[in-house]
Wavefront OBJ file of the C-alpha trace (Angstrom):
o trace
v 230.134 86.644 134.731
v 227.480 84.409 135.823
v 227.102 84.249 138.816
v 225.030 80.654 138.979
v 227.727 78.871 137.700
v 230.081 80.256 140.764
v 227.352 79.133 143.080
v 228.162 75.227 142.846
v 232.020 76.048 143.462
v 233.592 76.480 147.053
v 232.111 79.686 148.965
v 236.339 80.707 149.200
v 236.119 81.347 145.152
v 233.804 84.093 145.720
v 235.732 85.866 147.403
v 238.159 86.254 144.488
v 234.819 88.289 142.788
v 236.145 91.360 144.364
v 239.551 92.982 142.318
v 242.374 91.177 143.299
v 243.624 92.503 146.709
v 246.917 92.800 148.339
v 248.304 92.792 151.594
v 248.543 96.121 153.339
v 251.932 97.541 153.748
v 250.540 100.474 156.032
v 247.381 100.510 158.406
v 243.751 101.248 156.541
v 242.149 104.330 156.782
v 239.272 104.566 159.506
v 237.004 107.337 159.414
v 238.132 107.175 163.540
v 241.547 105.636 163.695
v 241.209 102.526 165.929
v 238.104 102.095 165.525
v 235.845 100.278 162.440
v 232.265 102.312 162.144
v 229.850 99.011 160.921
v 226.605 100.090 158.998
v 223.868 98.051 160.161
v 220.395 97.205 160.343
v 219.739 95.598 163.595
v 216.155 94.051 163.296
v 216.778 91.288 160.945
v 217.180 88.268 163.172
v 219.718 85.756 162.635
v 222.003 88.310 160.921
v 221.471 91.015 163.013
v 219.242 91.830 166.167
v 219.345 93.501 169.668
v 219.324 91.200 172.684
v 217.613 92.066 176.067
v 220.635 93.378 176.982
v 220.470 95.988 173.870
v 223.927 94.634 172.101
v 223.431 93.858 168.265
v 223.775 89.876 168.309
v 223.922 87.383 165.252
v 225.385 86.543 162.155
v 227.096 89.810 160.815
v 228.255 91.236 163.871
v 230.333 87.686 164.605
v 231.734 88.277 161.003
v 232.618 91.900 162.233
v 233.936 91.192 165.456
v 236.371 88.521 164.208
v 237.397 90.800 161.326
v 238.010 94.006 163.598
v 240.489 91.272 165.913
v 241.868 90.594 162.554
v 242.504 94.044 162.014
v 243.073 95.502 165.494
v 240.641 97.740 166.192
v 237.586 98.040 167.854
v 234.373 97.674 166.065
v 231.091 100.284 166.394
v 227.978 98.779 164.752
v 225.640 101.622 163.819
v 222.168 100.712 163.317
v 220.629 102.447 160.404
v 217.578 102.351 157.937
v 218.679 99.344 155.750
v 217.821 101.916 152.573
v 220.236 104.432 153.759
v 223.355 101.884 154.555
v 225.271 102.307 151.545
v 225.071 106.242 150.888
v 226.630 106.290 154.572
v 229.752 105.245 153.798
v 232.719 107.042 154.002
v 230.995 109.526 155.988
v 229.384 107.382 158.882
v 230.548 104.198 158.440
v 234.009 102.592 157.408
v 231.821 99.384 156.153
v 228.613 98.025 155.726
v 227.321 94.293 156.308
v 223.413 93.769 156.845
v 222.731 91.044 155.384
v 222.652 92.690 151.302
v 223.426 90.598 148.703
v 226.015 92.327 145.834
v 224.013 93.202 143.090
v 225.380 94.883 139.467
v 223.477 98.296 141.171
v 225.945 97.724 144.707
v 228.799 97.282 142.743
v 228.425 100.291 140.995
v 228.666 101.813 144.114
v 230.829 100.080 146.179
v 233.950 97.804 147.151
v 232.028 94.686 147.595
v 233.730 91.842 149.359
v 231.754 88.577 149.253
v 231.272 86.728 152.681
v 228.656 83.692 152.416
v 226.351 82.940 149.879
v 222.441 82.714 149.975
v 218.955 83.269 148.653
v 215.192 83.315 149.083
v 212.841 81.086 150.291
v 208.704 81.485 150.172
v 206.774 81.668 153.313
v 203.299 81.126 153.774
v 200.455 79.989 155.800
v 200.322 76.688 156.909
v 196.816 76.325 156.045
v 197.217 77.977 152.711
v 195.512 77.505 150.020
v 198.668 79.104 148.053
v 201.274 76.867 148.143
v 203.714 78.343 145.851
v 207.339 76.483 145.779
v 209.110 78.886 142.550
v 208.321 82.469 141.223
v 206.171 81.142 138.247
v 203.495 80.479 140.941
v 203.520 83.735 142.389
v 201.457 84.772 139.398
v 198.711 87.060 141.038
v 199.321 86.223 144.390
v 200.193 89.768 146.813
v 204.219 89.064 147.718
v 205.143 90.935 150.996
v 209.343 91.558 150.926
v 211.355 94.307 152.527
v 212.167 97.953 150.810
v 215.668 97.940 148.755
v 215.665 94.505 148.899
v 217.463 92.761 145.667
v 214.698 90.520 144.044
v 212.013 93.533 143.798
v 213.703 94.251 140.305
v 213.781 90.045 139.904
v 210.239 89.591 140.833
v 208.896 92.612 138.508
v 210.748 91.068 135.972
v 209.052 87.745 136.185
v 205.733 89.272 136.500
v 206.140 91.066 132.696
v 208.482 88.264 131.347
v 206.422 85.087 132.635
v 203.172 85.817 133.943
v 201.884 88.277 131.545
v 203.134 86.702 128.958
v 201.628 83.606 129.665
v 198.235 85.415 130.312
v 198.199 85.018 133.749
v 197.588 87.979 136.648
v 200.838 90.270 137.709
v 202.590 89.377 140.438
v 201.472 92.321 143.198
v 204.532 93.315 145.186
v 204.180 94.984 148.927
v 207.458 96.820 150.308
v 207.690 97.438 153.772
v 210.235 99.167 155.857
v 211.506 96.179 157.847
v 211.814 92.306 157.490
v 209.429 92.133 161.056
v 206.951 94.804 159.478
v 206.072 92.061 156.098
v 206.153 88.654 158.747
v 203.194 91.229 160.609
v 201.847 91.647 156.962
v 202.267 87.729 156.394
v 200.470 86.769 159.853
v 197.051 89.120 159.377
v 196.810 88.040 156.026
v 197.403 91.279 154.300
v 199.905 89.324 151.657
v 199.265 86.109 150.300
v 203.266 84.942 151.185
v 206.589 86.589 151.877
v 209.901 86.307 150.117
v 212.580 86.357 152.648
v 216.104 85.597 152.632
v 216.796 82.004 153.668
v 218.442 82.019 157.078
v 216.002 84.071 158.075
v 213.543 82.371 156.642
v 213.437 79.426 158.918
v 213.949 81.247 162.284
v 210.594 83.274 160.971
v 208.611 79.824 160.786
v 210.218 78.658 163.541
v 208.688 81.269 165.858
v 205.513 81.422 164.239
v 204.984 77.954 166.237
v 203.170 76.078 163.207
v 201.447 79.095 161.362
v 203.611 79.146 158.763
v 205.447 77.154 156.687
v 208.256 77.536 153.658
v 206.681 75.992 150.611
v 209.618 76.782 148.587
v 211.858 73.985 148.133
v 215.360 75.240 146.647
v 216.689 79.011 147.424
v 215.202 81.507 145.046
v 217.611 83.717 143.075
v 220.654 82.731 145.107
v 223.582 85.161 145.173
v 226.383 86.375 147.324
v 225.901 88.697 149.847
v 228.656 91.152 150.464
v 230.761 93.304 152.779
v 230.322 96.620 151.196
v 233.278 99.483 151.291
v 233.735 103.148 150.056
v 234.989 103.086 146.355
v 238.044 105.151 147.136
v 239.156 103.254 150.094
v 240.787 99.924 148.574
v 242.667 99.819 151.140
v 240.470 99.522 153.832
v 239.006 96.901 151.394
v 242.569 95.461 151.503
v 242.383 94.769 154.778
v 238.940 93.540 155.308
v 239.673 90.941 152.798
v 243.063 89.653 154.342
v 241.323 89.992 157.525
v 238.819 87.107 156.046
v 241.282 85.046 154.436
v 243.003 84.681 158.010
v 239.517 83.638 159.700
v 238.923 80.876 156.670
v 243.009 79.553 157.633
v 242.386 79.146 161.124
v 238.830 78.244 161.041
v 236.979 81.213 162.485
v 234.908 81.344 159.115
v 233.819 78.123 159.126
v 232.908 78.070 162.579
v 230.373 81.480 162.365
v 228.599 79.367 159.848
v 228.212 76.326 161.657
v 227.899 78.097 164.744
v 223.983 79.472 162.597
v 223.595 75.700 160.903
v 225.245 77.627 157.693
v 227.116 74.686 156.201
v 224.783 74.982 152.748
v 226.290 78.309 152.817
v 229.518 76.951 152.086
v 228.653 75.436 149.415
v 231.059 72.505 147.725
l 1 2 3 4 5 6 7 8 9 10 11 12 13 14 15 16 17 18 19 20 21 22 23 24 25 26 27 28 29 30 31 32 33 34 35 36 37 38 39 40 41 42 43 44 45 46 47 48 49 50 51 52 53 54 55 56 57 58 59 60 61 62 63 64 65 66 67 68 69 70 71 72 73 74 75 76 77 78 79 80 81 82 83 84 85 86 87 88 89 90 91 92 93 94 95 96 97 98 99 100 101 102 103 104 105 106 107 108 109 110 111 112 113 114 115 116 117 118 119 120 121 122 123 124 125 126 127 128 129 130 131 132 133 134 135 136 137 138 139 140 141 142 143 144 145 146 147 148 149 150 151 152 153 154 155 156 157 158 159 160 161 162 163 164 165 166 167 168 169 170 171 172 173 174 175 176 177 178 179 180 181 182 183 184 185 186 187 188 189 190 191 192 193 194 195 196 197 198 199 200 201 202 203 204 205 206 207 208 209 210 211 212 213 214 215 216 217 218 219 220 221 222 223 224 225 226 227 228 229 230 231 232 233 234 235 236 237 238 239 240 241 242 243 244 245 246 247 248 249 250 251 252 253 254 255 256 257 258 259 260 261 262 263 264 265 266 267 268
């Protein structure tokens, strides 16, 4: 399938890239009945964070709580290692949503339930020298992105495929635990720029108050990111996916994404 060609079509098609999924004539099976255990990574700010308060705010947990309505149950979001969210399920969590985009590897798996679509952007200094706006100009320049994230395999890729092959230096990758840890890496000038995922992205730049900048000027290896479920639960994955076809009917969907300036999200 590929997946580009999807990406100009109505955000509501991808949802059909999951099997086909029907409604449930019995009540999903929780790991806790009543309640929906959420996998998530709670320091990657606008999807998910923890407020002064210590609740995990932003983009995900809105999706979750208006699913677990859907559903009738009360949600639990579990923050976890971002690397260790999808071997938890079916023993910690009932789903995971963090932010991951569904790659062949996810699939493989996982149920994956597509929710919004996105991609990279390229952060840098403002005051840069390196002002690279696509991946053929990351040739030799030290990239800063977050461990298990999806365009590692992408960007090593390009670096044999394109750089080297055109004669020009590798692209050097840096992997750090957390999203915060390679904006700390960006800011002392330990990597040259950092590939983030777009939403992200701008509230990074935002809060650097004029430091940095994105240079890049379309999103980088756009996919969809998913809702990820247990391979022998389909019917919890029943459920989550009715649950989201109710919330884009009466308008709940819509209004998370415009409720994070999302609408490109969505897109037509």
């Amino acid at each position: 399938m590929n997946v580009f060609k999807k990406l100009s079509r109505p955000l509501f098609l991808l949802l059909a890239f999951s099997p086909p999924l029907m409604c449930l004539a019995q009540p999903s099976p929780l790991l806790n009945e009543g309640v929906l255990k959420v996998g998530i990574e709670a320091s990657y700010p606008p999807f998910e964070a923890f407020d002064l308060n210590s609740n995990i705010i932003g983009i995900d947990p809105d999706f979750v709580m208006a699913i677990a309505k859907q559903m009738n149950v009360k949600p639990d979001l579990i923050d976890t290692k971002f690397t260790s969210l999808i071997f938890g399920l079916g023993k910690k969590y009932d789903i995971v949503i963090s932010g991951m985009y569904i790659t062949p590897t996810r699939q493989q798996k996982a149920i994956t339930i597509p929710y919004m679509l996105s991609g990279a952007s390229i952060i840098t200094w403002n005051n840069s020298v390196h002002k690279p706006e696509t991946p053929d100009q990351l040739c030799g320049l030290n990239v800063g992105l977050q461990q298990g994230n999806a365009w590692v395999t992408d960007l090593k890729n390009h670096s044999t495929d394109f750089c080297l092959k055109k004669g020009l230096p590798p692209i050097h990758l840096l992997e750090f635990p957390t999203a915060p840890e390679v904006s700390q890496a960006l800011l002392s000038k330990n990597v040259d720029v950092q590939l983030e995922i777009a939403p992200a992205a701008k509230r990074i730049v935002k809060m650097s108050r004029g430091r940095l900048v994105i240079t890049s000027r379309q999103l980088i290896y756009p996919l969809p990111m998913g809702i990820f479920i247990d391979k022998n639960n389909p019917q919890l994955g029943n459920a989550v996916q009715t649950a989201l076809n109710k919330m884009q009917q009466n308008g709940q969907y819509s209004a998370i994404l415009a409720k994070y300036d999302l609408a490109t999200s969505h897109i037509q």
